[in-house]
N, C-alpha and C positions, 0 to 999 in steps of 0.2 A: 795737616799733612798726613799722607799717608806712610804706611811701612819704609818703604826704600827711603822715604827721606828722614823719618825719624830713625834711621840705619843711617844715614851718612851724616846725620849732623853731630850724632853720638862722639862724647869723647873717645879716642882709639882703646879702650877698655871694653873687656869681657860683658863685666856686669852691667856698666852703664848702659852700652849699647839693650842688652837682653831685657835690662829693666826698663829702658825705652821702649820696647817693643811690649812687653809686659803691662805697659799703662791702658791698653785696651780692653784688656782682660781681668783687672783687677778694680776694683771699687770701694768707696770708703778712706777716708782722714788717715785711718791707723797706716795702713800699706806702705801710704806713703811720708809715713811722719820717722817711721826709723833710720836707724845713724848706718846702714849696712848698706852695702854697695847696689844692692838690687834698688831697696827702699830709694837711693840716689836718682836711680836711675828714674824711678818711674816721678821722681817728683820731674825731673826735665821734661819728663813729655807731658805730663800736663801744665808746664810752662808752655814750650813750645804751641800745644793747642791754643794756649790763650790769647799767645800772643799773635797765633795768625788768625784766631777769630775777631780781635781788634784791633786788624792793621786796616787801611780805609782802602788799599787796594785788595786786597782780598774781599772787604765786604762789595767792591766794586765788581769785581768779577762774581758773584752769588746775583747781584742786581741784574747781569748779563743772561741768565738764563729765564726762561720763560716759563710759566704755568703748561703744566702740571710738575716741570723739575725743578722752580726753584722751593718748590719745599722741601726738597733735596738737595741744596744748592752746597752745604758743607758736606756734603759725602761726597760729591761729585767732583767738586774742586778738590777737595784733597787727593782723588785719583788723578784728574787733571793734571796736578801738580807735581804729581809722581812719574807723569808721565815726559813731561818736560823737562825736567831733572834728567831721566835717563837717556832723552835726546842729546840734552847738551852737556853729558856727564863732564866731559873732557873741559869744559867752564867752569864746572859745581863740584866734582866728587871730588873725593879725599885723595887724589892721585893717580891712582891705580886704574887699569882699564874697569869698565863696569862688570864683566864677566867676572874679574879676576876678582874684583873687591868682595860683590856678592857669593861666590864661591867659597873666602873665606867666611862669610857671615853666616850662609847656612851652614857650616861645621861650627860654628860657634855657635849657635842656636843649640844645634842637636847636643851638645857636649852639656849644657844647663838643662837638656828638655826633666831632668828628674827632679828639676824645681820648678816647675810651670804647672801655672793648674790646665788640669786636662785638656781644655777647650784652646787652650794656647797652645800644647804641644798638639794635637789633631791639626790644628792652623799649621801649626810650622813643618810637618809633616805633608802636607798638601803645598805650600808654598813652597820646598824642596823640587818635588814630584813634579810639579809645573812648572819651576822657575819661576814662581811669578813674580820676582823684585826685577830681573833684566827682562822680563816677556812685558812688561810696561811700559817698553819702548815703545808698541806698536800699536794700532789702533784696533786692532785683533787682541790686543792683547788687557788691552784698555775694555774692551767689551765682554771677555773672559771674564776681566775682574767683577765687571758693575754683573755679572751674570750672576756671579756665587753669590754678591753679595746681595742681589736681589731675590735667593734661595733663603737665604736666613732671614729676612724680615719676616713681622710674624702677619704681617697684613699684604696685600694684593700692593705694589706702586709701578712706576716710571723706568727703577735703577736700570733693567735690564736692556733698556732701549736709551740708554744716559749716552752712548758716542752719537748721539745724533747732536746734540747741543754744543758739543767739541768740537765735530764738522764744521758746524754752522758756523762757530765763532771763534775759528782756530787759531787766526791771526792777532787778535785783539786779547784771547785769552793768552797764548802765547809771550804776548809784549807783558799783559797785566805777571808772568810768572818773572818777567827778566827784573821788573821792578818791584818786586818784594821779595826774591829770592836772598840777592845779599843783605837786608837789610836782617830776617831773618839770622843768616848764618851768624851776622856781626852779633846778634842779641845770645846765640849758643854760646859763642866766644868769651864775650862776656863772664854767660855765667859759668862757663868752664875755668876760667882766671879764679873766680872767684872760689871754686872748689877747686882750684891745682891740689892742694895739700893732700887732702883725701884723697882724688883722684889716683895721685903719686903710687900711692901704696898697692894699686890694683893691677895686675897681670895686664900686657900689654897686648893688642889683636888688631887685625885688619893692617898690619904695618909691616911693608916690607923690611 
């Protein structure tokens, strides 16, 4: 999953959520083996990766793209699936209109960026500037994204032309998000239960 959804599936906490977003940027056992709110966080998002890299509808929709993108086919769906999300926010998000939610989340971003290593805060800083968690409604905006991130690869590929396989296969990817979506949230839920305690202790956000 991409950004916006690893932001909405975040327990309504500061840290968690940031350390979620932080698990792209950070590398290595240590990070994520301490008892500290960030450390919390970024262990859920590389939960959350694993577990949408082996659900069988997700590996179904990677099957769905063709050569030359499906070697690209987990960065793509993950936008994909970011994008779907903010269509059908008012199904999936945590309540709040999408504008509103995200709004609070990048003041929440900015307000940790003096704990982020660089490359996350420049990210978060650009993801302000553009909106990009609500601009991922659109397929404009979908193509914006696979744009940058086909800037930062360190080799020539596909990304930047990746809404053509969205097009093509809107419908079917579409259906493939409605049926692993909750299945996902129920498994955050989960392990949110299972850290309420810690959680408890941690400043509350994104909650009217």
């Amino acid at each position: 999953m991409n950004h916006l959804a690893h932001i909405a599936l975040s327990p309504p906490h500061a840290a968690c959520m940031v350390g979620n977003v932080m698990g792209d940027f950070v590398r290595g056992r240590a990070v994520a083996e301490g008892s500290d709110e960030l450390s919390r966080g970024i262990r859920l998002h590389r939960c959350i990766d694993r577990w949408t890299d082996e659900d069988p509808v997700f590996r179904r929709g990677r099957a769905r793209l063709d050569p030359p993108f499906r070697r690209y086919a987990g960065i793509l769906l993950d936008v994909y699936y970011d994008h779907f999300l903010a269509r059908h926010w008012s199904a999936y998000g945590p309540g709040d209109s999408l504008n509103d939610y995200t709004a609070r989340a990048y003041a929440t971003l900015a307000q940790w960026q003096s704990r982020m290593p660089p490359a996350m805060s420049l990210y978060v800083d650009r993801l302000r500037y553009h909106d990009g968690l609500a601009a991922s409604r659109s397929l404009a905006g979908v193509s914006a994204q696979l744009g940058a991130l086909a800037r930062r690869m360190r080799r020539p590929g596909p990304l930047a032309q990746g809404v053509a396989p969205l097009r093509e296969h809107y419908e079917a990817l579409e259906q493939d998000f409605h049926a692993f979506y909750p299945g996902l949230k129920a498994r955050v839920a989960a392990w949110s239960a299972v850290n309420a305690e810690e959680l408890g202790r941690w400043a509350p956000v994104l909650r009217k």
